[in-house]
N, C-alpha and C positions, 0 to 999 in steps of 0.2 A: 730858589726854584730848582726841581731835578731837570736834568739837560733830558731830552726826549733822545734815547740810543735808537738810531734804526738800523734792522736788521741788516750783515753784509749779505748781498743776492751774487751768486756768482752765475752770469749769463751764459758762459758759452756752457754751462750742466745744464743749465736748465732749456736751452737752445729746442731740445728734440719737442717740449711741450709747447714754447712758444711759437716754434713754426707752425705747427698743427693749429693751434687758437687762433693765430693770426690769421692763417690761410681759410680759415673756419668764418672769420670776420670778413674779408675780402669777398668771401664767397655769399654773403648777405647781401653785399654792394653790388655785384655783377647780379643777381637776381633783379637787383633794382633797373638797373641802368643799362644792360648788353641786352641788345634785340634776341627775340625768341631763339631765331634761326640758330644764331649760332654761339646760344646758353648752353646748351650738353657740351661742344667743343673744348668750352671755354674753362665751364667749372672740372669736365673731368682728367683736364689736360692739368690745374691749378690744383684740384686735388691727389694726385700721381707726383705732380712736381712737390709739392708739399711731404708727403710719406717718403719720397726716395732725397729729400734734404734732410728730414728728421732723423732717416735712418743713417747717413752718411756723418750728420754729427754724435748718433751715439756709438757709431767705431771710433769716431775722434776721441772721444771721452772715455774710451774703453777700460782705460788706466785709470781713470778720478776714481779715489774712495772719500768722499766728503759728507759734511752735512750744511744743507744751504740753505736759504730762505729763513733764518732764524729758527734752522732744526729743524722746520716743517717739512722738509724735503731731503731721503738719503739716495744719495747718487751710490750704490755701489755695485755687485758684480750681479746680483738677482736682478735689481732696478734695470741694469743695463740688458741686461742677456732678454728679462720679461719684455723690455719695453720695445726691442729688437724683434722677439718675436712676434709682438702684436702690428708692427710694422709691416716686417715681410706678409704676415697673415691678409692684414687688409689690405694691401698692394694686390693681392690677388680677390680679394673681393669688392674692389673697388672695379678690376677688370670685370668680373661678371653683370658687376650694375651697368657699367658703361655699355655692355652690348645688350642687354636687356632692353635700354635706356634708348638706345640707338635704331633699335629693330625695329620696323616697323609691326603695330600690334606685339610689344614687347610687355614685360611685368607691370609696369607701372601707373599711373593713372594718365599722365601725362597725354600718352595715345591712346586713349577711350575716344578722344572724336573719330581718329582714326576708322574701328573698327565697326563702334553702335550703333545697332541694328535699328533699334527703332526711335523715333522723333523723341521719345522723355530720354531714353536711354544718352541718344546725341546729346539733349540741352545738357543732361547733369554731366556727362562728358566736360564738356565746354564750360561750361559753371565750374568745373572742379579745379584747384591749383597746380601749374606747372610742376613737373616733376623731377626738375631741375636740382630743386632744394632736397634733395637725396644727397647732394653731395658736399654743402655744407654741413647738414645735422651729423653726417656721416666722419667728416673733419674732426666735429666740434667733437663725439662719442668716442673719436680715436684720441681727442688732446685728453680728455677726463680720464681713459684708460691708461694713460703716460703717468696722469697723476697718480690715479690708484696705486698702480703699481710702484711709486717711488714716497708714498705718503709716510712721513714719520710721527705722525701725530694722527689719534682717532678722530677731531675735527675737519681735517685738510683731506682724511679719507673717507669720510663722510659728505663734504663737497664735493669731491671726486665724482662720486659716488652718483653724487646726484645730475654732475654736470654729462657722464655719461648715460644715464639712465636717460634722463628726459628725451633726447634725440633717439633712444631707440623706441619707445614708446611710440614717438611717431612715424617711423620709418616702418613699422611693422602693418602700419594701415595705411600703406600705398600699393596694394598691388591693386590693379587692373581690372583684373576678372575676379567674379568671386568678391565684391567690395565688402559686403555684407559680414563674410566673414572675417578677412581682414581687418574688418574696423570692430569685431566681435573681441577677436585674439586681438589686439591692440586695447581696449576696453578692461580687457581680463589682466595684460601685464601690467597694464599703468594702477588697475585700480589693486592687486597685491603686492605690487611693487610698492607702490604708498605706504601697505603697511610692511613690507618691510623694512623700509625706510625709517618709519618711527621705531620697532623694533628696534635697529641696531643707534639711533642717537638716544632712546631711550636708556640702551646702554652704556651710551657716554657719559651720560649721567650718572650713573652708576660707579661706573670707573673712578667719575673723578671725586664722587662722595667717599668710596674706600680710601685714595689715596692721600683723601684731606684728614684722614683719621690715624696717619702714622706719625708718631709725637716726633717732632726734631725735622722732618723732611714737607717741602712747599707739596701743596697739592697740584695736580697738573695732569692733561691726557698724552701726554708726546712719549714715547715709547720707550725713553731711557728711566721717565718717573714711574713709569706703572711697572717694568721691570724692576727696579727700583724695590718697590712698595711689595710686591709679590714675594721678593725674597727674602725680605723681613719678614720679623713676623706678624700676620694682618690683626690690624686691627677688629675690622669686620668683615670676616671672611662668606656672609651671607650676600653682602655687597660683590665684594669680590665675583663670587660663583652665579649671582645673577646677571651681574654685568657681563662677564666673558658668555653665560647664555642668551644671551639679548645680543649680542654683538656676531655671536654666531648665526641666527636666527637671518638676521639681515645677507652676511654673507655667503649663507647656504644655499640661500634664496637665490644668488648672482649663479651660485655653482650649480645650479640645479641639483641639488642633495635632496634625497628623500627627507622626510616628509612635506619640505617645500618645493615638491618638484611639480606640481599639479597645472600650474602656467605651460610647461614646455612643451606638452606635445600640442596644445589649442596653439600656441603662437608659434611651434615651427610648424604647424602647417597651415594656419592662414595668411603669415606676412610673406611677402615677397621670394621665392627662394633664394636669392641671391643675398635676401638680408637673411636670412635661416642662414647661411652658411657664414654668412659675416657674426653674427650672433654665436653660434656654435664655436668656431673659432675665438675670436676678438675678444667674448666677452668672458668665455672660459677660461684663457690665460687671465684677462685682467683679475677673474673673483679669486684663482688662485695663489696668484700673486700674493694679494692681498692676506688672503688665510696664511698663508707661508708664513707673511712679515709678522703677524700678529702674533701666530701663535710658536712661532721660533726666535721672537726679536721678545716684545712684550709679555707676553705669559708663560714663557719656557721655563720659570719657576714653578711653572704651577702642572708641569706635562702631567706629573703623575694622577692628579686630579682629573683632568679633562679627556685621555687617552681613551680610557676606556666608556666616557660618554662616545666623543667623536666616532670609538673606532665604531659603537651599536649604530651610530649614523652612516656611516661607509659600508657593514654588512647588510641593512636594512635597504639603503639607495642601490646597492649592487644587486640587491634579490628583486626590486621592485621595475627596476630598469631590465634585466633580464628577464624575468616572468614574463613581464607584460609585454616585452617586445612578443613575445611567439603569438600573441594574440591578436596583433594589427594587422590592417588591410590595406595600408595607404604605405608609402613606400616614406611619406616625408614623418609621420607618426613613428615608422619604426626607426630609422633615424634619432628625433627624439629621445627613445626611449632606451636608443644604444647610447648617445650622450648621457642620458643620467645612470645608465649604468656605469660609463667611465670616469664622471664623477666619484666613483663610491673609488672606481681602482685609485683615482689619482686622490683621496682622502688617504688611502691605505701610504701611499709614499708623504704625504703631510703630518700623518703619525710618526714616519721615522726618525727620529731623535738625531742624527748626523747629517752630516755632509753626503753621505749618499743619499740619504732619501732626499734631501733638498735638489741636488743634480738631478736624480734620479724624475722627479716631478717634474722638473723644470727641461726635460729631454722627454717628456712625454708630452705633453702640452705644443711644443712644438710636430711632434710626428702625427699626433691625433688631428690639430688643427687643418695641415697640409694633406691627412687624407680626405678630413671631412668636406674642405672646401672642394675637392676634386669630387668628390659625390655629389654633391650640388650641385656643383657645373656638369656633370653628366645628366643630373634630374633635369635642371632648366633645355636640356636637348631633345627632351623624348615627348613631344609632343603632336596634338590632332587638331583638328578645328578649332576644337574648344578650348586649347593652351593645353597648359601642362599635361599629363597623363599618368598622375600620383599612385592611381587606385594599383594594389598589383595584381588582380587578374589584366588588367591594361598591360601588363611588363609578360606573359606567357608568351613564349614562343621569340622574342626581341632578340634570343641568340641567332638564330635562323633568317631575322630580316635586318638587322646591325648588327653582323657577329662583331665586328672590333669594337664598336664601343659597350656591348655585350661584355666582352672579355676582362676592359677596364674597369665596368663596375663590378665583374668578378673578381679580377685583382683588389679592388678598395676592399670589398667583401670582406673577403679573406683578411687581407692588411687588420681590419676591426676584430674580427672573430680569433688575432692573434699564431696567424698560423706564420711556420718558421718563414725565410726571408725575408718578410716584410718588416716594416716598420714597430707595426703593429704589436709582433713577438716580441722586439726588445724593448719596446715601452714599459711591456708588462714584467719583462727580464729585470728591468732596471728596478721598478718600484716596487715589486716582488723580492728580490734580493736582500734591497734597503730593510724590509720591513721585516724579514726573516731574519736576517744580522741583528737586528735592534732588540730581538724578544717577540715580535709580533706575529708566530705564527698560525694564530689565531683566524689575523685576517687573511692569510695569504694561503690559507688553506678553504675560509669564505670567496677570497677571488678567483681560484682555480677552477672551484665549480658552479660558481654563475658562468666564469667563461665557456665552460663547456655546454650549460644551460642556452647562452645568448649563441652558441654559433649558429643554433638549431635554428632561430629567424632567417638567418644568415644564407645558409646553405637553401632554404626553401627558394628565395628568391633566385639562388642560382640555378637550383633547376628548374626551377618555374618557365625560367628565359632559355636553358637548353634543352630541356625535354619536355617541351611543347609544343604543339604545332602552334604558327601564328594564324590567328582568326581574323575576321573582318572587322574588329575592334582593336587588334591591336597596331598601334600608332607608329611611326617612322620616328626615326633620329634625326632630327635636321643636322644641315650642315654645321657645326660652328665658326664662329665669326672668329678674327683673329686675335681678339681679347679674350673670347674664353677658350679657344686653342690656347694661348698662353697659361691661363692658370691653369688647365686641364694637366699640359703637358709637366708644369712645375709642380704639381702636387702628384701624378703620378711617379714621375723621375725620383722625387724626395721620399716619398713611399717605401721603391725602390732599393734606394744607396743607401737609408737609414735601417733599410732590413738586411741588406749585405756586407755595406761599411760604416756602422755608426761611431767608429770609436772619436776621428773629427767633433762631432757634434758634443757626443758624449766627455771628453776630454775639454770641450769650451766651458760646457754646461758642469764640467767637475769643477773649472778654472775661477767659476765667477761665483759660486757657490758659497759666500761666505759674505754676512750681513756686517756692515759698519753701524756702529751703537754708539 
C-alpha cells in the first residue's frame, strides 16, 4: 500500500492568514454569545487586534523565501510586502467602520431604529440584523486577500478568490440609508461577480488541459507546471491562449479593468462608504497581487503574446475611467471611475517585464490605497440630515464653510490627478519609468494623456468648493471622531512623505520585489 505523504505546513509563514481566519471565526462566536451593548466594542477591538498581529508576524517573516502548504502557498518578498499592505490598508478602514458603526444614525443598518421616521420604517429597522457582523465578514475578506496574494497554485487562488469575494458582497448591502440601493449595488456585484468567478475556473480548466498535453511532464495548475508547460513548446496553444483569457477575465473583474468595470461605479456608490473605501483599497492591492503572480510567475513565457492584448486592456480602462470621470455628478461615482482609471495606470506597471515595473506597481498600490481611503473618510464627514452629501453641487462653496478639510480633499485631489509632491506623481513616476525602460511607450504615452484628461474632474470639484458661494443646501463637515481623525490624519501624512520622500518605501518595495518559483 503507498504511505499517504502529508504536506509540510510551516505555521509561523502562514501565521498572518491564520490570525485573520481565526479571528474571523471568533468573531461568529461573539455575535452569538456577547450582549448587544457591547458587540461593536468587542468585535472592533478583536478585529484591530487581529490586523496589527498579522501584520507584526509578516515583519517577523520578512526574511522567509519558501514554499509551504505543499507549494500551494509562496511566502516571498511581493507575498510579504502585498500582504503588509493590505493590512496597514484595512487597519485604517476598519477605523472608519468603527466610527460609522459607533455613531449614532451612522452608515450602517444596525442604527435604523435609531433614526426611522415612521412605524414600517422602525419595524424593518428592528427586523433587520445587527450590524456588528461587518466585522467578521470584514476579518474573514482580509484572511482570503492574504491568500490571494500569496496563492501559488490557480485552485488555492481561486478559493481565495472566493473566500474573499463573498463577504464583500455582503458588506456592500449594509448601509443604512438608501437600503434600496445598497441592496441594488450588492445584487449587481454578487450577481457579475458569479460570473466572474466561472470565467476565471473555467480557466483552470483550460490551464490544466494544456499542460496535460505536454509529453514527458505531469499535468497540474500550480505555477511552476504551467511555467513549465509555457516554455516548452505547447502542445495546444488554443488551450493555452484561452485559458490565460478566461483567467484574466475573472481577474480584471477584481481590478476593475475595462471592459469589466461596469459593477464599480453602481457599488461604490451604494455600499457603505467606509466599505467603498475598504474595497478601493483592500481589494485593488489583492487583484493586483494576483495578476503580478500570474502573469510574471506562471506565464512570463508567454509575455510576448499577452503584452499587447493586456496592454489594449490598460489604454482602453485608462480612456474609459477618465472620459467618464468628467461626466459624473456624485462625488462617490467619480471616485469610482478615478479607480478604474488607475487600474489601466497600475496594468501599465504589470506589462513591465522587470523588476522595476514589479516595485514599481507594488509602490503604487500602496500610495493610491492610502490616498483613497483618506477621501472616503473625508466623504463620510460632509454631511446634512439626510447622511451623506455625495451629489457635487452639495460640495459648492464647502471651501468657505470647512476650508481645512476643504483643503485636504484638495490635497487628495491633487495627490490623484498626479501633481508634483504628492504621492500621486511618483506612483505614476515609478510605473511610467518601468514601462518606458521596458519598450512600452506606447502606454506610457496613453497614461500621460488620460492623466491630463482625468485632472479636469478633479480640478472642477476644487473649484466648485473655493469659488462658490455656499448656499442653503450646502451641508457642514461634522466633527470627526477619533477613529477617522486617525485614518484621516495617516493617509494624508503618507500622501504627503511618499510625494516628498518615497525612496524608503520605494527601496522596500525594490527589496521584496523578486518572486520564489
Amino acid at each position: 500500500m503507498t504511505e499517504l505523504k502529508l504536506p509540510s505546513i510551516d505555521y509561523a509563514a502562514l501565521a498572518p492568514i491564520l490570525i485573520m481566519l481565526g479571528v474571523a471565526l471568533v468573531g461568529v462566536l461573539v455575535e452569538a454569545f456577547v450582549p448587544r451593548r457591547l458587540r461593536n466594542t468587542v468585535q472592533l477591538t478583536l478585529a484591530l487586534a487581529a490586523v496589527l498581529g498579522a501584520l507584526t508576524m509578516v515583519i517577523l517573516n520578512s526574511d522567509d523565501r519558501l514554499l509551504t502548504a505543499g507549494q500551494a502557498i509562496a511566502v516571498d518578498g511581493p507575498t510579504l510586502f502585498l500582504q503588509g499592505a493590505i493590512l496597514v490598508l484595512a487597519a485604517m478602514a476598519l477605523l472608519l467602520i468603527g466610527e460609522r458603526s459607533i455613531e449614532r444614525g451612522g452608515a450602517f443598518v444596525a442604527h435604523a431604529a435609531v433614526t426611522a421616521e415612521s412605524p414600517d420604517d422602525r419595524r424593518q429597522a428592528e427586523g433587520a440584523s445587527g450590524t456588528t457582523e461587518v466585522y467578521p465578514l470584514a476579518t474573514f475578506a482580509i484572511g482570503g486577500m492574504l491568500i490571494f496574494v500569496a496563492a501559488n497554485d490557480l485552485l488555492t487562488m481561486f478559493i481565495a478568490l472566493e473566500v474573499f469575494s463573498l463577504p464583500l458582497y455582503l458588506l456592500c448591502a449594509l448601509a443604512r440609508r438608501r437600503r434600496l440601493l445598497s441592496q441594488e449595488a450588492a445584487m449587481k456585484y454578487f450577481m457579475l461577480g458569479a460570473y466572474a468567478s466561472a470565467f476565471f475556473l473555467f480557466g483552470v480548466a483550460l490551464i490544466y488541459g494544456f499542460t496535460s498535453g505536454i509529453p514527458g511532464r505531469t499535468a497540474g495548475v500550480d505555477f511552476a507546471t504551467v511555467h513549465a508547460a509555457v516554455t516548452d513548446s505547447p502542445a495546444s496553444p488554443v488551450l493555452l491562449f484561452a485559458g490565460m483569457a478566461l483567467l484574466a477575465i475573472g481577474l480584471l473583474f477584481k481590478a476593475a479593468a475595462a471592459p469589466f468595470h461596469v459593477w464599480t461605479p453602481d457599488v461604490y456608490q451604494g455600499a457603505p462608504t467606509p466599505v467603498t473605501g475598504f474595497m478601493a483599497a483592500c481589494t485593488k492591492v489583492a487583484a493586483f497581487g494576483a495578476l503580478l503572480r500570474v502573469f510574471h510567475v506562471a506565464f512570463s513565457g508567454a509575455a510576448w503574446d499577452f503584452t499587447p492584448v493586456l496592454g489594449a486592456v490598460a489604454v482602453l480602462t485608462m480612456l474609459v475611467g477618465a472620459v467618464l470621470a468628467v461626466t459624473q455628478t456624485d462625488i462617490k461615482r467619480l471616485l469610482a471611475y478615478s479607480s478604474i482609471a488607475n487600474a489601466g495606470y497600475l496594468l501599465v506597471g504589470v506589462l513591465a517585464p522587470s523588476k522595476d515595473g514589479l516595485s514599481g506597481t507594488m509602490f503604487y498600490l500602496v500610495a493610491y490605497g492610502l490616498s483613497v481611503l483618506a477621501a472616503f473618510a473625508v466623504v463620510t464627514l460632509v454631511r446634512d440630515a439626510d447622511g451623506e452629501a455625495t451629489h457635487l453641487s452639495r460640495w459648492a462653496g464647502l471651501g468657505r464653510r470647512s476650508p481645512f478639510f476643504a483643503a485636504i480633499f484638495t490635497f487628495l485631489l491633487l495627490a490623484f490627478a498626479g501633481i508634483p509632491l504628492t504621492s500621486g506623481f511618483m506612483s505614476k513616476v515609478a510605473v511610467f519609468g518601468a514601462a518606458w525602460a521596458s519598450g512600452n511607450a506606447w502606454l506610457v504615452v496613453a497614461g500621460v494623456v488620460t492623466s491630463m484628461v482625468l485632472a479636469f474632474p478633479y480640478l472642477r470639484v476644487v473649484v466648485m468648493m473655493w469659488l462658490s458661494e455656499p448656499g442653503d443646501a450646502t451641508p457642514t463637515v461634522t466633527v470627526p471622531g477619533a477613529l477617522t481623525s486617525a485614518a484621516l490624519v495617516i493617509g494624508v501624512l503618507a500622501t504627503l512623505v511618499l510625494g516628498v520622500a518615497p525612496a524608503p518605501l520605494l527601496d522596500l518595495a525594490n527589496g521584496a520585489a523578486e518572486f520564489v518559483r
